[in-house]
N, C-alpha and C positions, 0 to 999 in steps of 0.2 A: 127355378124359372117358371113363370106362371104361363100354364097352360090356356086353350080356348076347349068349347067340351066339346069337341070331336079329334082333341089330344092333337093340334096342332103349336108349337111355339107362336106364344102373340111376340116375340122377338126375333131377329136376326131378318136374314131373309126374302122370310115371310109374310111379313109384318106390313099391315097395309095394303090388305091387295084390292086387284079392281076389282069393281062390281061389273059382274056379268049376267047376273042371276045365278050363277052355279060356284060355290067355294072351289069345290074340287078341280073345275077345270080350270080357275082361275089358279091354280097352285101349278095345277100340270103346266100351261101355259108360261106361267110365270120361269118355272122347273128348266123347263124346252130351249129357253131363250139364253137363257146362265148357261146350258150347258155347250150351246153353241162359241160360246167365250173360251170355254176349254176348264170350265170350275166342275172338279168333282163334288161328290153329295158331301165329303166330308168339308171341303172346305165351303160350301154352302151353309154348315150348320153352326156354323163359326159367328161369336158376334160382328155386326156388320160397322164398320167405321166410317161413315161418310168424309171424303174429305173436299172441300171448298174451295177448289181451285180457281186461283185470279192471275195466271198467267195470261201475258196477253202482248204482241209485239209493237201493242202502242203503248204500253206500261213499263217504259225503262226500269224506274225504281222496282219490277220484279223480274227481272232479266234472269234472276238466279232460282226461281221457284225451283223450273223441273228438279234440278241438285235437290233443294229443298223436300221438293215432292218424296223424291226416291229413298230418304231421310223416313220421312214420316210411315214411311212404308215399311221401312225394315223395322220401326217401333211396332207397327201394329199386328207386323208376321209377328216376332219373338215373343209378341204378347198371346199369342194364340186368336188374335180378331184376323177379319177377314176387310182390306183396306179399299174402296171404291172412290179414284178421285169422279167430281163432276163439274163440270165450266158453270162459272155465274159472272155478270158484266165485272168489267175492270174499270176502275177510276183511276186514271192521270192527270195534275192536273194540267198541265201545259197544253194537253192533247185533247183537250175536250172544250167544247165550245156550247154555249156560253163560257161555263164554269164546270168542273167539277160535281161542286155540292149542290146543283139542280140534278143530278142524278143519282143524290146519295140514298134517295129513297127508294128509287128504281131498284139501284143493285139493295137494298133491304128486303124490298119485295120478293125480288129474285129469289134471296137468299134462303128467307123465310120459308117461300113455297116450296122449292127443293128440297129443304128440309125438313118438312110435312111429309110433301106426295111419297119420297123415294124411301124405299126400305131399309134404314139406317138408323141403330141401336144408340150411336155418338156421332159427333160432327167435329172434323180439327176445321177452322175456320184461317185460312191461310191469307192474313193481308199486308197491309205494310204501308201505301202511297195512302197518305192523308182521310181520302173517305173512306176506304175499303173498311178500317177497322172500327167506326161507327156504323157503317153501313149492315159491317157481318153481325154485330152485336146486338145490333135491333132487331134484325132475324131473328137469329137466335132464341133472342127475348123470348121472341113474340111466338115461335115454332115450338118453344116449349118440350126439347129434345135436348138429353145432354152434350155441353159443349165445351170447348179449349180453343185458345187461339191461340194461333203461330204468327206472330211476328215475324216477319221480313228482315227489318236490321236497317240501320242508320248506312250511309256512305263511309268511305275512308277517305280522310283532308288529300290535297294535293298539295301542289306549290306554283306558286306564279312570279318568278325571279325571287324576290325575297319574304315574301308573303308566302304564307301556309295558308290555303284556303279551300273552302267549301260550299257546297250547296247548303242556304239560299240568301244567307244574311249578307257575306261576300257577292252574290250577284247583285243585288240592289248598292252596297257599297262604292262597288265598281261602275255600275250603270251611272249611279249620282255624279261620280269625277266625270263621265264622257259628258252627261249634260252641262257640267259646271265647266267642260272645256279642258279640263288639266288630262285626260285621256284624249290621245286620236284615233280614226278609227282602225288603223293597222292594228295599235294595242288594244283596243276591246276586243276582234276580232280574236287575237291571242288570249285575253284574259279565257273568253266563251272555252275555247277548247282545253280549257286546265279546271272550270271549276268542279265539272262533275266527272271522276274518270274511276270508278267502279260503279256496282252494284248496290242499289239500296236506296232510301229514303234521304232527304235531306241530313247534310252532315251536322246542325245544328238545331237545337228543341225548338221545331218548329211544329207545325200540327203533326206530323207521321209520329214521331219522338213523342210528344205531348199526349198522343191519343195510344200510343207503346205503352207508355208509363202511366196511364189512366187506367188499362184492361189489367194492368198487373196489379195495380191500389185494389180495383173492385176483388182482386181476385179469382179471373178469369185465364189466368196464365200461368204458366208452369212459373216458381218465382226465381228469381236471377235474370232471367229470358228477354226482357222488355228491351235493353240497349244493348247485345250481344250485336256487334258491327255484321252486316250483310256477308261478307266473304272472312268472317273469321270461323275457324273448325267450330270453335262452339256454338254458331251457329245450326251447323249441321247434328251438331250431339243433342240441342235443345229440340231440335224436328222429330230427333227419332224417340226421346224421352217424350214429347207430347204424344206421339201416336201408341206409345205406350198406356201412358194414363189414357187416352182415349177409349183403349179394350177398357180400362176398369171402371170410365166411367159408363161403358155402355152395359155393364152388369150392374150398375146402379139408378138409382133416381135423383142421382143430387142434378137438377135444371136450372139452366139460369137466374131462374126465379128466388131458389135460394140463397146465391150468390149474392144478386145486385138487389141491395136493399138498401133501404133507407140511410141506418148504418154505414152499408158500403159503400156507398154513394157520398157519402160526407168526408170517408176515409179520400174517396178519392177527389173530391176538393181540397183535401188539405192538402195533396200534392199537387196540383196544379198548382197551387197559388204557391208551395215551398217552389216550384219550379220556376217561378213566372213565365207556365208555362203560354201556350197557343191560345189569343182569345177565341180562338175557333172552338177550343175545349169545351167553353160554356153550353156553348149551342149544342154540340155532339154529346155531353155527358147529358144535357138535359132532355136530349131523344131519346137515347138508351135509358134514364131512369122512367121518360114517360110511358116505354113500352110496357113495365111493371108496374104502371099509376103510379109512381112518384113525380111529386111535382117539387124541380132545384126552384126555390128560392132566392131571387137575387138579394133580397135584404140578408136572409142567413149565409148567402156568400160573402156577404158585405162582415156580418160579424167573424167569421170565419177568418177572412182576411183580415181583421183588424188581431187576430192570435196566433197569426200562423207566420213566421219570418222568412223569407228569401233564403234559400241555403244553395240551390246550383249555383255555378257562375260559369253557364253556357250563353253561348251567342245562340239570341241574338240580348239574352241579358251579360253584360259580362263582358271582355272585348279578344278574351286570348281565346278559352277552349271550347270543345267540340264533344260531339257524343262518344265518338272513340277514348277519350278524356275522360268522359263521365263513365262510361262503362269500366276503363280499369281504374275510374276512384272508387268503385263499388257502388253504383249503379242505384238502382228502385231502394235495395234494399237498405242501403245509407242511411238513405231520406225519410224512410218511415223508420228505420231506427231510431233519430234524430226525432222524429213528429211523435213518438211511440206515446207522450203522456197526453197528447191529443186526440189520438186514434181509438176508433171503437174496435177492440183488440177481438173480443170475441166471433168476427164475423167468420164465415165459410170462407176458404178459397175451392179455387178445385181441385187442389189437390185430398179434399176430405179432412185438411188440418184447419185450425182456426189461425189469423192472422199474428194472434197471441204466440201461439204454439211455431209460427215459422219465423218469428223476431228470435223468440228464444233457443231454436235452434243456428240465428246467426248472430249470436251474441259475443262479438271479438272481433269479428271480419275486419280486415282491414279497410281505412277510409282513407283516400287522398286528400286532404284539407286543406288544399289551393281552389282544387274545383268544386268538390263539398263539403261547406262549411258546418261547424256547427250550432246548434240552438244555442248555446250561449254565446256566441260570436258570428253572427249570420251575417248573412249579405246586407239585407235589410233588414230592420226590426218587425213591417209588415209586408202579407201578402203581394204579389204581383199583381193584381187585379182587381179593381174595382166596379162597383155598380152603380151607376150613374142616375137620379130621379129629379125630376124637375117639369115646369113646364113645358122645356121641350120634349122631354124625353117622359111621359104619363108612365109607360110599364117596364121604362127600362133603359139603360144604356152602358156599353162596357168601357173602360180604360185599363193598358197595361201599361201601370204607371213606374215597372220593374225597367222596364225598357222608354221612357217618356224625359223630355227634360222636367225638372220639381220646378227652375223658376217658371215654365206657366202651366204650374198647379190650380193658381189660384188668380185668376186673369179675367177681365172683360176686354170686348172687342168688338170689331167691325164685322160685319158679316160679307162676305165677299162669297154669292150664290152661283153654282153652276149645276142645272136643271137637270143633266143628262150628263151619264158618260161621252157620250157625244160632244157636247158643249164643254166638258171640260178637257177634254181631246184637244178642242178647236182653236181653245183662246187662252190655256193656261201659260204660255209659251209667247203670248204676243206680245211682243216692248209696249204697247199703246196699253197693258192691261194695269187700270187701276189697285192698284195692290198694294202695302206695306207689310213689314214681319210682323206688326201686330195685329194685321188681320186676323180671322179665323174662317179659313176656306170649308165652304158647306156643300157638297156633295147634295143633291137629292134624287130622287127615283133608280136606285140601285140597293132597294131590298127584296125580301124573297116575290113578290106577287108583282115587279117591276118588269120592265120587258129582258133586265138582266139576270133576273134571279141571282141578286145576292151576290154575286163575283167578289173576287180579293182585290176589293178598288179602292180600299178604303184608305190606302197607300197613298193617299190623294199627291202627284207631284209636286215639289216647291216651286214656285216658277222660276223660269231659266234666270230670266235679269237677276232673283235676289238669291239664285243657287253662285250666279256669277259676283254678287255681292258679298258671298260669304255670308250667308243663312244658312243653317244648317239646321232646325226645327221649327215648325209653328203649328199652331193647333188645325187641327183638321177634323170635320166632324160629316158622319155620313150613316145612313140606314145598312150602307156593303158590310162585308168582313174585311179580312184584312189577314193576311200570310200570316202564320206563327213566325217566320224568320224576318220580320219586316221591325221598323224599331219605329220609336219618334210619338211625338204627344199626340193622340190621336183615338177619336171618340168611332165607336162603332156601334152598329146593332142597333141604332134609335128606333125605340117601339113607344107608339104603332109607326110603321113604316109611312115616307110618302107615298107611295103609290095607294092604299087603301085611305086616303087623307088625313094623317097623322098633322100633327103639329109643323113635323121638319116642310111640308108642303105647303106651307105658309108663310115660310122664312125667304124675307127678300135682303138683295143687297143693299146695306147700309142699315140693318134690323142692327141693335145690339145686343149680344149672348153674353150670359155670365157663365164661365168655369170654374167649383170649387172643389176640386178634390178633397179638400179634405173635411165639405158639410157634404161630399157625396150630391152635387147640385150642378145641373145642368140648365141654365133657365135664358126663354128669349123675352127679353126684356120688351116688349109690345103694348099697350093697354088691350085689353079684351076688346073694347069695340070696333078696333082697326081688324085685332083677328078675326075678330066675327064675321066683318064686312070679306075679308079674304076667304074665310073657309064657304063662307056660301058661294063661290067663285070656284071652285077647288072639283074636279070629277074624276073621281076613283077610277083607275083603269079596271076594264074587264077584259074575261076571256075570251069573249067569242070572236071570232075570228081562225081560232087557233085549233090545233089537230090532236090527238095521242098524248101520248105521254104530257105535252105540253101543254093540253087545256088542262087536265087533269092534276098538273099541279099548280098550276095558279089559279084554280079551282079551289083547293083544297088545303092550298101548304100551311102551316100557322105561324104565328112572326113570332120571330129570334129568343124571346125566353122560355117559348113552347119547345123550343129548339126546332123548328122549322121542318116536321115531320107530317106526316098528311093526316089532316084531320081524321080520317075513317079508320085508321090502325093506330090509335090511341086509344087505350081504352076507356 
């Protein structure tokens, strides 16, 4: 262990202390205050284990940390470290308003800076509900201190009379029969208190799942760990084995940095897209590479996808199974078994082994192949996810077309505009609303610099008359996200956003849009000097007005293929 020259540890502790102008009393001080905790000198000298606590009693899907916490503890006793949880914001999304991932950055910051300022050798980064574990990872990045992340864990299915169901693709399911009238409200009211009844993230590869099995591809996770169910034992044995590896990464140098590379970063697109999985992924994986100046590439996702087959067959791809399902088909490690002639084998995990080296030590595992298929017999021949470029769409657009109806792949249509969440609140629902299925409903001012930042809207409703028609898909296209557990044809993430005057802020009803999935072409079909005449007409929202955190990201945030991270913590 490398000393400072007045033979102090620059580790454990120690390490980091404040400026007072004087070392010594800044140790004494430091000394004085540990000891009031009740820590003797010997376990003072201990390597220090930060742990990253996101418990929080508005954060259901972690209900079960404390269990958890006390897990990770006994890993980092037996290891011989010395274990420090500390609070940083909790992301739920139900419970947070706007949205969520308006404050995915916040809690990065958070993260980030605690794990800088505070005296801690390693960091378990303990998350689970949707942002937390993009959010820990950016940190991370960007803190440049060794790390491990603890996953939380998927839900376990219930039941609703004869239906086996879960959180979140069965909510919208169920929701859709109340609008369409075939549910009353006694029965939703029933369905509500059956679908979420443990601990844990969504019971289908939805973002939580998605962004599990994202941190385990790069390599950032103990491997097996990613869909181990929230209230299963091995849960608790995968807490204590992180806090384990934790001491030994805090007697190393292996940092993020090494991990999430280029490379890894690619390994983990290939899972997403075997997964079809969360388009949310796109955005979250390409914040965590931009913390390490990697820029994802939507055209190289686009190639990627066109090699990479469908092998889950989870909801909300899929119609029967769940994560519990997928975890005992054998889980992350399947799937890159499966992708293995694709994968840059050589990368770091944290555990100190190469990706190479932890296939080959799961060489036989057993695989369920109802719910994971194999590469020569996949779900699909290509990826879940595509990148959408066009006139309307200049730097980008996503479809999961894993989950989308194929007949309208390849469709022109009516444009049927609604300006605002607001507006489409107002009049999606009206019998008087001009509308056909072969419209294409266009969402605009709900991306990241909009008054919504970005919400999961892109779920845009069917209208009731043609949900009571028996409609069941139509193209829906919009700047929002959009739930990993959510299904149906439907365009997201158009860059540049309306609110900064993109394209989509042009678009009126009765424009005609062409969809081709498969030239990858989003296009509104306009003459330029009509748009011309509209874009000079067109005024960018700003911020002012606005306070804290809130000016400050629509100040800053960057659109959807930046992955929507604040300009000034990019490098």
């Amino acid at each position: 262990m490398s000393k400072t020259d007045d033979g102090t540890s620059e580790r454990g502790f120690l390490r980091g202390l404040q400026t007072y102008g004087d070392r010594d009393f800044s140790i004494y001080m430091r000394r004085a205050f540990a000891k009031s905790m009740g820590y003797s000198g010997d376990e003072l000298a201990r390597p220090v284990v930060g742990i990253a606590f996101t418990h929080s009693k508005f954060n259901p899907c972690h209900r079960h940390f404390p269990e958890l916490l006390d897990a990770v503890k006994r890993g980092v006793a037996a290891a011989g470290g010395l274990a420090l949880e500390f609070p940083t914001i909790s992301l739920h999304e139900s419970t947070l308003a706007p949205n969520s991932m308006k404050f995915r950055n916040l809690m990065a910051m958070d993260t980030e800076e605690m794990i800088r300022a505070q005296p801690m050798d390693a960091v378990v980064l303990m998350g689970g509900c949707d942002k937390t574990v993009p959010a820990q990872l950016m940190g991370a990045a960007s803190a440049a201190k060794p790390a491990i992340q603890l996953i939380g864990g998927p839900q376990m299915t219930s039941r609703y009379k004869d239906d086996r169901v879960g959180a979140c693709t069965d909510c919208r399911k169920f929701w859709t029969q109340y609008r369409a009238g075939t549910l009353d409200q006694a029965e939703i009211e029933a369905v509500e208190g059956r679908l979420v009844t443990t601990a844990g993230t969504c019971a289908v590869m939805g973002t939580a799942s998605t962004m599990a099995a994202i941190a385990e591809a790069l390599g950032m996770t103990l491997p097996g760990t990613a869909a181990i169910p929230a209230v299963h034992a091995d849960r608790l044995r995968a807490a204590e084995a992180t806090g384990a590896r934790a001491v030994a990464l805090a007697r190393s140098d292996l940092t993020p940095d090494k991990i999430i590379t280029r490379a890894s970063v690619e390994n983990a697109v290939r899972v997403l897209l075997a997964l079809g999985g969360s388009t949310n992924g796109v955005i979250h994986l390409a914040a965590i590479a931009g913390r390490v100046g990697i820029k994802l590439d939507l055209r190289r996702l686009n190639a990627l996808s066109d090699t990479t087959p469908v092998l889950a067959a989870v909801k909300p791809v899929g119609s029967e199974f769940y994560m519990e399902d997928f975890f005992a088909a054998g889980g992350i490690g399947a799937v890159l078994r499966e992708l293995k002639p694709l994968l840059n084998l050589d990368c770091l995990t944290v555990t100190g082994d190469t990706l190479r080296e932890r296939l080959a030590a799961e060489d036989g595992d057993y695989v369920d192949r109802r719910v994971i298929k194999s590469a020569g017999a996949p779900l699909e021949p290509h990826g879940g996810l595509v990148a959408l470029f066009g006139s309307l769409a200049p730097d980008g657009a996503i479809i999961k077309r894993s989950a989308a109806t194929p007949a309208l792949f390849e469709k022109t249509g009516r444009a049927l505009v609604f300006s605002s969440l607001e507006d489409l609140a107002a009049r999606i629902d009206d019998p008087a609303l001009d509308v056909t299925a072969d419209d294409f409903l266009v969402l605009q001012n709900a991306g990241p610099r909009s008054a919504s930042a970005m919400p999961e809207a892109g779920f845009l409703p069917i209208p009731k008359k043609l949900l009571e028609a028996g409609v069941k898909d139509m193209v829906r296209l919009s700047d929002a996200r959009m739930s990993g557990t959510a299904y149906g044809t439907i365009i997201l993430h158009i860059a540049p956003e309306a609110a900064v005057g993109g394209p989509l802020a042009l678009v009126k009803t009765g424009d005609r849009i062409r969809l081709s999935v498969q030239e990858r072409r989003l296009d509104l079909l306009v003459d330029e000097a009509e748009l011309a005449k509209r874009r000079a007409a067109v005024k960018p929202s700003a911020a002012e007005g606005h306070r804290g955190y809130d000016r400050l990201f629509r100040e800053s945030v960057l659109q959807a293929p930046d992955g929507c991270d604040l300009e000034f913590l990019v490098p």
